[in-house]
C-alpha angles and dihedrals in degrees: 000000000000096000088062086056094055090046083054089051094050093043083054099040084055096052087056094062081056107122116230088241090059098042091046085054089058104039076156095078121065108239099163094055089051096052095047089052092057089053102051088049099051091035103043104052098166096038104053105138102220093198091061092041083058085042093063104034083049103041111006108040099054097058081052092051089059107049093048079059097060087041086061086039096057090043 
């Protein structure tokens, strides 16, 4: 499980290298969420709910996928 946190952390850390101009393009996906995930997971250590860290690698994480996929697609 805990590599499934760090894989949440990279996917936020990256968000975060993402220029204005390109998050404004895709309002659609939720950068700031994304973001804030990564932050309470590298800043709450002992108080990482496990159940919402499976949430988001099962339900939340593949539609993003995909839609990362169509951005590399269009450029």
């Amino acid at each position: 499980m805990l590599s499934l946190v760090k894989e949440i952390e990279i996917i936020g850390e990256a968000a975060t290298a993402i220029s204005k101009d390109c998050r404004e393009k895709y309002p659609h996906i939720p950068w700031k969420g994304i973001v804030n995930m990564r932050n309470r997971l590298i800043h709450a250590y002992f108080d990482i709910n496990l159940d919402v860290v499976w949430q988001t690698i099962a339900v939340d994480v593949p539609p993003l996928i995909a839609e990362f996929e169509k951005i590399l697609i269009e450029n």
